[in-house]
N, C-alpha and C positions, 0 to 999 in steps of 0.2 A: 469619884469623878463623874460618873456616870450619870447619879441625882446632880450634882454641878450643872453639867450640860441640859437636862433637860430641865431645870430651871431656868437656865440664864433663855433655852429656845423659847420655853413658856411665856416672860417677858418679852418677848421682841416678839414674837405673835399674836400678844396681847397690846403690843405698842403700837404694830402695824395695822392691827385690823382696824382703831381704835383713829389713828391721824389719817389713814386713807377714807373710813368710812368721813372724815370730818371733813378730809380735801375734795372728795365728792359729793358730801352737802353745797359746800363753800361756792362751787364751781358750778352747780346746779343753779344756787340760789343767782351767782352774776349771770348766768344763760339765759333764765328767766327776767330780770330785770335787762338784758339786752335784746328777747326777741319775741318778749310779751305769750299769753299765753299761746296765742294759734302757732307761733311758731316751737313754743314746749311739743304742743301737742305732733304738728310735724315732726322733731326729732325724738317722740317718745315713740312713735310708730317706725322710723328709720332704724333706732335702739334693735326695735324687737327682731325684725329683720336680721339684724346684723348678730341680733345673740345666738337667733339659730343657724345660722352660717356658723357661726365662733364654733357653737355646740360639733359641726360634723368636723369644722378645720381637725377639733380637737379629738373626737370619738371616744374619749373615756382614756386618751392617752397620759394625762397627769396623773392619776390615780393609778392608772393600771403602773407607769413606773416608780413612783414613790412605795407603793406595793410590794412588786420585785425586788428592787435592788435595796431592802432594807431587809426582806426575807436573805438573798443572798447576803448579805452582810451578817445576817442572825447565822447563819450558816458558814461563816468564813470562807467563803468562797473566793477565788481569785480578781485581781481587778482587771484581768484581762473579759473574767465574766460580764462585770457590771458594763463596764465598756462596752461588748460586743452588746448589751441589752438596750443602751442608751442607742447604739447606733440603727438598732431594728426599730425601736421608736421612730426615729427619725424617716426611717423609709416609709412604715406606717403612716404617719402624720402629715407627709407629702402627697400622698397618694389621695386622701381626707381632703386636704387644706388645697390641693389642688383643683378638685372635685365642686368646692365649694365656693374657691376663688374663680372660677369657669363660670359654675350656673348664676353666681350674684351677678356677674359681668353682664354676661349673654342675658341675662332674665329679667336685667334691674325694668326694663321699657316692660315689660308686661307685670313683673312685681308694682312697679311705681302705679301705673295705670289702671290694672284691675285690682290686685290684691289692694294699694294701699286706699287708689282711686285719686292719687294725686303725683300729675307729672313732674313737680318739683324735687320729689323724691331719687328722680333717677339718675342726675350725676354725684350725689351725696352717694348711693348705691354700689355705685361703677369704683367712687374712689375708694371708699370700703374694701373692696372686693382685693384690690392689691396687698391689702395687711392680711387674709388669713394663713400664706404661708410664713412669714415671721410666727402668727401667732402659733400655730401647730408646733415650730420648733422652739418657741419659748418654753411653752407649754413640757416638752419635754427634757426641758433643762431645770424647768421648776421643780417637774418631777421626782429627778434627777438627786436635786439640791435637799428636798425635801427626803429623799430615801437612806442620804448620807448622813441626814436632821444637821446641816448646813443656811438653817434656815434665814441666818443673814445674808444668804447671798441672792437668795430670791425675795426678799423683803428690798435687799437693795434695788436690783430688778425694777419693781412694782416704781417704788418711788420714783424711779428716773423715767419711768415711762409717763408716768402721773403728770408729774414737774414738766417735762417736755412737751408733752399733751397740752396743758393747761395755759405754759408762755408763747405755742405758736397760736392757740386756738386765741385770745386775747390779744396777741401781735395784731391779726386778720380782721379781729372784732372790731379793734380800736383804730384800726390804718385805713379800713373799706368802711362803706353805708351797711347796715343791716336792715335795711328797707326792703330788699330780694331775698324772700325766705329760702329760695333754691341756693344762691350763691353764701347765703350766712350758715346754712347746713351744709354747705361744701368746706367753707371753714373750718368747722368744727369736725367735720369726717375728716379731712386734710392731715389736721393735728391730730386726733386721734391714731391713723392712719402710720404716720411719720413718728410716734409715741411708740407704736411697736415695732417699728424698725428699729428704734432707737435701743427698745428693753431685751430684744435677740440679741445685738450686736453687744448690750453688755454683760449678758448672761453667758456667750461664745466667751470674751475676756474672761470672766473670771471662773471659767471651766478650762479654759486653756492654759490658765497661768497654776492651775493645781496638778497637772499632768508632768507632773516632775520625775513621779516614779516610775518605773519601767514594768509591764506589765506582769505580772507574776507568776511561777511557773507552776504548770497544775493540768489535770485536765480537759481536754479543751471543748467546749461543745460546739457542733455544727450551728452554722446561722440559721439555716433553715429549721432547727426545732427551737431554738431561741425565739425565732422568729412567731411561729408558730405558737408559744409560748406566751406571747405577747397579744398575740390576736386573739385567744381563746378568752383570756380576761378584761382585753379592751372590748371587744366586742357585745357583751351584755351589759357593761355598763355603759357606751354609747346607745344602745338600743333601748334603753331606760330614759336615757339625758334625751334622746331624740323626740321620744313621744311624747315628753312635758314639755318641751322647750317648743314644738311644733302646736302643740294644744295650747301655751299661753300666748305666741304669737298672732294663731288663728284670733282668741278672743279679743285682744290687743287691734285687730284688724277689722274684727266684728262690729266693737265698740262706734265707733264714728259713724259707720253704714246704718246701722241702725238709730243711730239720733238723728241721722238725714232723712231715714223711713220718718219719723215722729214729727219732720217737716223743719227741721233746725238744718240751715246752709255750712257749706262745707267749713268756711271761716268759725260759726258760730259750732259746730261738731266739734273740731279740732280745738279749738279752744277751752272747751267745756273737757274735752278729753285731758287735756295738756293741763288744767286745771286741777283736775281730780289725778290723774296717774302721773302727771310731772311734777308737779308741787304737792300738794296737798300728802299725798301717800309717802312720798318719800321722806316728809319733814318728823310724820309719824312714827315712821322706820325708824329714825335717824336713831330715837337712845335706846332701840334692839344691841347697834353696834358692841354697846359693854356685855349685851347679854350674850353675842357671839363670841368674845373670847372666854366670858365666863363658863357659857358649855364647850368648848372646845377645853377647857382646861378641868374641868369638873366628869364629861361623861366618860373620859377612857375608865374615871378610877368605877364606874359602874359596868364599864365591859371588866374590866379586871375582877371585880366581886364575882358579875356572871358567871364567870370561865370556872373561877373556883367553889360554885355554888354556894355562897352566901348570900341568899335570901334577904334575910335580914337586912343586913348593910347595904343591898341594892335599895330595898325600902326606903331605907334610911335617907341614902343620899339624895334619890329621886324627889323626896318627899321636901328636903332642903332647897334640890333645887328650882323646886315650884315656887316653895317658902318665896324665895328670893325674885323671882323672875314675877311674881302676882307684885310686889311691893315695890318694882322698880316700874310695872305696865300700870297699876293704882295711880301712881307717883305721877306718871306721862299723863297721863288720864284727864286726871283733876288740873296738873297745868295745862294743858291745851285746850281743855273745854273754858277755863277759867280766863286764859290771855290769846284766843282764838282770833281776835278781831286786830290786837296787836303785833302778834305777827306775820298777820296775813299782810300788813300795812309794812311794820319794818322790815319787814324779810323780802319780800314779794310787791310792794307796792298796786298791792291789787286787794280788795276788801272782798271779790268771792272767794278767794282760798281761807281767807278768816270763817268764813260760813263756812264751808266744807270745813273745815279742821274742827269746827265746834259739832259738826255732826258725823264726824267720822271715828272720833275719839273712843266714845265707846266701845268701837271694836280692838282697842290696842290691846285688854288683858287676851283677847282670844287669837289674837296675832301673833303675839309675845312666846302667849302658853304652848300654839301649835307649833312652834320654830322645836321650844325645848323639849317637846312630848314626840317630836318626831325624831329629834336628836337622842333621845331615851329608846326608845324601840329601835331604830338601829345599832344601838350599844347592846342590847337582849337581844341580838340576832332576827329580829323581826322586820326587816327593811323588806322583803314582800308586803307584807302590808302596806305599811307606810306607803310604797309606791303604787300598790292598790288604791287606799285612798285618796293618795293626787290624781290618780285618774280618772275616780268618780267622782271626786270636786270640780275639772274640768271639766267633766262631759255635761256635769248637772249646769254649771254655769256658763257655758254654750250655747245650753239648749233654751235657758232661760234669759240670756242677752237677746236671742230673736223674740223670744214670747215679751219681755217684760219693756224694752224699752222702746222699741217702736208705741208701745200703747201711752206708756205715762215718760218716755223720755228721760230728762235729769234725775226725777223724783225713781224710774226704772233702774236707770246705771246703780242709786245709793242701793240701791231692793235687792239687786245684784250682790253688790259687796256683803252686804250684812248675812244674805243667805249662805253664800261661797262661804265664806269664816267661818261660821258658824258650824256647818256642816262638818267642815273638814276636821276642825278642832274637835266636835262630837266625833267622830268616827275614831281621830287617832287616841280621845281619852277616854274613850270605851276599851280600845285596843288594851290601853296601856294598864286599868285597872282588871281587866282579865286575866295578867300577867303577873299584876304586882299585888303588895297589897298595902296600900297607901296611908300612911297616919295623917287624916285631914282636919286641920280646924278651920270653921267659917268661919270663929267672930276673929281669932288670932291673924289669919291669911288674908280676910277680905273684910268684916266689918270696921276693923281700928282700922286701916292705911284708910280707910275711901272715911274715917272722921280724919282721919291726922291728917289728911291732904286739902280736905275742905275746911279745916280749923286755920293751916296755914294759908291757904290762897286768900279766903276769908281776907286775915288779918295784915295780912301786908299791903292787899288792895284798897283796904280801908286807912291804914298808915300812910300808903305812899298818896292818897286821893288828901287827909289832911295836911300833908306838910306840902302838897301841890308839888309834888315831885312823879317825876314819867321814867324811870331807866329799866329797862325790859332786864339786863342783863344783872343790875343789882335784886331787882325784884324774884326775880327767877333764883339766883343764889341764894336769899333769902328765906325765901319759899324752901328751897330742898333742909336747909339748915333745921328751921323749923319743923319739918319733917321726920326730919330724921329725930331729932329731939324727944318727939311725940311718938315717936315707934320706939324708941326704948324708955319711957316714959311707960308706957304701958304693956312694956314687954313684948311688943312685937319681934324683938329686936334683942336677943339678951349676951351677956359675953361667954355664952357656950356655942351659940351660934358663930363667934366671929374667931372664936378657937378654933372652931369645923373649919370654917371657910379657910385661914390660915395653913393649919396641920393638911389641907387637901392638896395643895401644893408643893409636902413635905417628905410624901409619897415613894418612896423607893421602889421602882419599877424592875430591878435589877434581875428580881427572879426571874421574869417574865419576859417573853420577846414583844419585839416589836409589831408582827403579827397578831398577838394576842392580845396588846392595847386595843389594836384596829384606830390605833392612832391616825394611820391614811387616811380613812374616813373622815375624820375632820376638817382633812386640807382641800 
């Protein structure tokens, strides 16, 4: 029963991460084609703002009870316990999201104006600032949901805020002009806004409608060490999420100021920003998404070898799941350098996000790699590090947003990226081969996918240019088919590998608590 359930959670995890990362592509892609790049760039700066608001509403409260009350459950502890735990959350998260929904209010006139340097900013700000108490108590209902591994009911959640989000923000788009970038990011804050009203109030439903049973008798502990209890473990990982999520903001805000140094106006700043960090990045991103429930689904079983000190099999798996995550970033690689110009045109209707995608691409293996290689040292107990090196990635890339792009501008910002990655990825795969000990092959890992993927791009672009045919979407599927073809063609690819990948998800965790996965860490 037990493998039952965490299969059937495994897919809906893997389902969810997979149609929301799609639904905020999708959603991305009409914003941008409704408010051109200056106004991406607008709401790409208004985002950052609002994530580190989100960060304190929240302070590390979803993890901190997805945490708890799945230990007290490892424990059989009372549900009068978990209850009194979900409801110290809640005071917790109020106190946060109050905190936070105050200063964004009160601060949006001097955030819009100095920090962002643009006054249109600050009723998009203001409306904001009413959603971080919904979010804080979502937050810890998700947590909640997630400690009970009820995971459908916070995937439900998500989608209805999404879906809501999405019909009022397109209602506003399609009913008003988007010619007033202030009033079309009030729309889009609005919906958002009214999204998480909407995902508390159905997360409240279906918490309340499980409260059937009558609290259990046992017990009972005081609220104030409950309490107490909660703050001790929320509190270090809020002060974690604070200083990354304040550090990417700052550069986030850097960014534009310094391409006005280099002499570029603020329309032409924001735009070149909203270019490169609203489009261009995130289209990049886009096929990580499979690789985030793949390691969500792959790294517990290398804490689990960890705990038990099998060396070996940490090896093993780690080493798989490089295998895999080089040959899906390969794969991204070669089609976007490949069809860069076509879907900067179909996607975005705008021919510099085809530039940039064709010159950004190269950074997707070390993009890819650092997600997974950071997602592996947290599973070996190493997440001081990890959060060591985000913070010299950020300081390094800080310090060089001032030096680099006031002097060379666009040609600075890419000099920027390339160094950032690069860095980071070097520090976390240094971390990780000190630890491990890695079975690596070049030509298997990296020479055949970067032939198999230029053999395919090659030949279909030559195919579809003789029969004078254009469909991005058949061409692209084509593209992967023969891909994939030619990786197990040459054995990149063999059927022990797809055994592994299989039997990984076959795993009987039963011995083991849910602590000891460190499963929480993935949510």
């Amino acid at each position: 029963m037990r493998r039952k359930n965490l299969i059937i959670n495994t897919f809906l995890l893997t389902f969810s991460t997979m149609s929301l990362g799609l639904l905020g592509m999708v959603f991305r892609i009409y914003l941008s084609n409704q408010i051109g790049s200056e106004g991406m760039g607008l709401y790409q700066l208004i985002m950052s703002i609002n994530i580190f608001a989100w960060t304190i509403a929240i302070s590390g409260i979803r993890i901190t009870l997805t945490r708890l009350i799945a230990e007290e459950i490892g424990k059989k502890s009372s549900k009068d316990k978990i209850r009194r735990l979900l409801r110290c959350g809640f005071l917790y998260t109020l106190f946060f999201s109050s905190i936070s929904s105050l200063c964004l209010y009160y601060g949006s006139h001097f955030i819009s104006t100095v920090l962002i340097g643009d006054i249109r900013a600050q009723i998009p700000l203001q409306i904001l600032s009413f959603s971080m108490p919904f979010i804080g108590i979502s937050a810890c209902f998700n947590g909640y949901f997630y400690g009970c591994r009820k995971v459908i009911k916070s995937i439900t959640a998500d989608f209805i805020e999404n879906i809501t989000m999405i019909v009022i923000v397109a209602f506003f788009i399609t009913s008003f002009s988007t010619s007033n970038l202030e009033y079309t990011c009030s729309y889009i804050t609005l919906g958002m806004t009214l999204g998480s009203i909407v995902e508390c109030f159905c997360a409240y439903l279906m918490y309340i409608f499980e409260r059937k049973n009558p609290p259990s008798a046992g017990m009972r502990t005081s609220r104030k060490t409950i309490f107490r209890e909660v703050v001790s473990v929320a509190l270090p990982i809020a002060g974690s999420a604070y200083v990354q999520t304040f550090l990417r903001s700052i550069e986030d805000i850097l960014i534009p100021k310094a391409l006005k140094s280099h002499g570029s106006s603020t329309v032409t700043s924001l735009s070149i920003f909203g270019i490169i960090k609203g489009m261009a990045l995130p289209l990049l991103n886009f096929p990580s998404i499979f690789l985030a429930s793949f390691s969500t689904l792959i790294i517990p079983e290398i804490a689990q070898y960890n705990v038990l000190n099998r060396q070996k099999s940490v090896n093993f798996v780690i080493s798989k799941v490089i295998k895999f995550t080089l040959i899906i970033a390969l794969f991204s690689t070669g089609f976007f350098m490949a069809y860069s110009n076509k879907l900067g045109q179909s996607l975005y209707h705008n021919g510099e996000v085809g530039i940039m995608l064709r010159i950004l691409a190269p950074l997707i293996p070390f993009m890819y790699l650092d997600r997974i290689v950071d997602g592996s040292l947290n599973a070996l107990d190493q997440q001081v590090y990890t959060l060591r090196y985000n913070l010299i990635d950020m300081t390094v890339r800080i310090c060089i947003i001032n030096l680099l792009i006031p002097i060379f501008g666009i040609q600075g910002f890419i000099m920027v990226l390339f160094v950032s990655t690069i860095l980071n990825f070097s520090l976390s795969a240094n971390r990780l081969l000190k630890v491990t000990k890695l079975d690596f092959s070049m030509f298997d890992w990296i020479i055949k996918p970067i032939v198999s993927i230029f053999i395919s791009t090659f030949a279909v672009k030559k195919l579809f240019l003789y029969i004078n045919l254009n469909h991005l979407i058949v061409e692209g599927i084509l593209v992967f088919i023969i891909y994939t073809s030619f990786l197990f063609l040459f054995r990149c690819i063999t059927k022990k590998d797809i055994t592994w990948f299989i039997d990984a998800f076959k795993k009987d965790p039963k011995k083991n608590s849910w602590s000891e996965l460190n499963l929480y860490k993935q949510f």
